[in-house]
C-alpha positions in Angstrom: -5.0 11.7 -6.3 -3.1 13.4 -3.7 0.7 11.9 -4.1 1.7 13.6 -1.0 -1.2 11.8 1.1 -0.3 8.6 -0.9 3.2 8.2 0.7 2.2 9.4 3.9 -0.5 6.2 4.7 2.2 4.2 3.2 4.6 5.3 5.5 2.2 5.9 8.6 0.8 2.5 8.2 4.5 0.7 8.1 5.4 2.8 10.9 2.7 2.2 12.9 3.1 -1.6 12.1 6.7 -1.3 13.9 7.8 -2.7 10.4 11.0 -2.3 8.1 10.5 -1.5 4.5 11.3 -5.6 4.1 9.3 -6.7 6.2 6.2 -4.4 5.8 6.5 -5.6 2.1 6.5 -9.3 3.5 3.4 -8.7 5.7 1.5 -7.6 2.4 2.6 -10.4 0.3 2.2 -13.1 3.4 -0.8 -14.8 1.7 -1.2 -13.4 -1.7 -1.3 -15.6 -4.8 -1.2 -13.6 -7.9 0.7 -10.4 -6.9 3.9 -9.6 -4.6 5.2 -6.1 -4.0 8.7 -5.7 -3.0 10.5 -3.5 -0.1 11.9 -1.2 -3.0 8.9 -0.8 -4.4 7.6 0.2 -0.6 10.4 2.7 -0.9 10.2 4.3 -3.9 6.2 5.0 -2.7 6.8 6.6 0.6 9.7 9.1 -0.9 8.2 9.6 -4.6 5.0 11.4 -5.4 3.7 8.8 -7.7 0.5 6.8 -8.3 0.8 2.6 -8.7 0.3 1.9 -12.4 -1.6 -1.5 -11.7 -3.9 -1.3 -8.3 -5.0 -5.5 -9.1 -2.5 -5.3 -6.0 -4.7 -3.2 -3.8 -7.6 -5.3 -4.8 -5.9 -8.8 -4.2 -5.4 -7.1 -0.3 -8.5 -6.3 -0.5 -10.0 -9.5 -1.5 -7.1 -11.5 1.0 -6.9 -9.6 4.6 -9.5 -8.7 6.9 -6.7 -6.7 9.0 -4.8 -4.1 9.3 -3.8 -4.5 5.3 -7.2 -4.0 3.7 -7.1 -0.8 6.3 -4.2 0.2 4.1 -5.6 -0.7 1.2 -8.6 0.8 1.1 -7.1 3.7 2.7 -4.1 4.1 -0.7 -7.4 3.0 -2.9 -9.3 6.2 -1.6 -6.2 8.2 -2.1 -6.2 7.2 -5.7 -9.7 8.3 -6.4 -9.9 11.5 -3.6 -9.5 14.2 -6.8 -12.7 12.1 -8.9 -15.1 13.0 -6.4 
């Protein structure tokens, strides 16, 4: 995975929701059951090169939205897995 490329569709897709770290993590938790993510957490991935230890997240979006969030979450899925190919 690309870290760098990680934060930047975090960031680009908040931004281009017109959404605050609060309320893009609100948008991504509006519906889901099992999961929640929280505006820190949004955060610390768009200013830390790291990789989400559990991506059940990713999935639940997935599995939830058929918007502009499973966009983003296929998009950070195939950020995860763009060095395995």
């Amino acid at each position: 995975m690309t870290e760098i490329m990680f934060q930047k569709v975090v960031k680009n897709y908040r931004e281009r929701a017109g959404l605050s770290l609060r309320g893009f993590a609100e948008a991504l938790n509006e519906k889901l059951i099992n999961t929640d993510v929280s505006h820190t957490t949004i955060s610390t991935w768009e200013s830390k090169p790291i990789e989400p230890n559990d991506l059940r997240f990713f999935f639940e979006i997935i599995a939830t939205y058929e918007d502009w969030r499973r966009a983003f979450a296929v998009d950070c899925f195939c950020e995860f897995h763009a060095d395995a190919t």
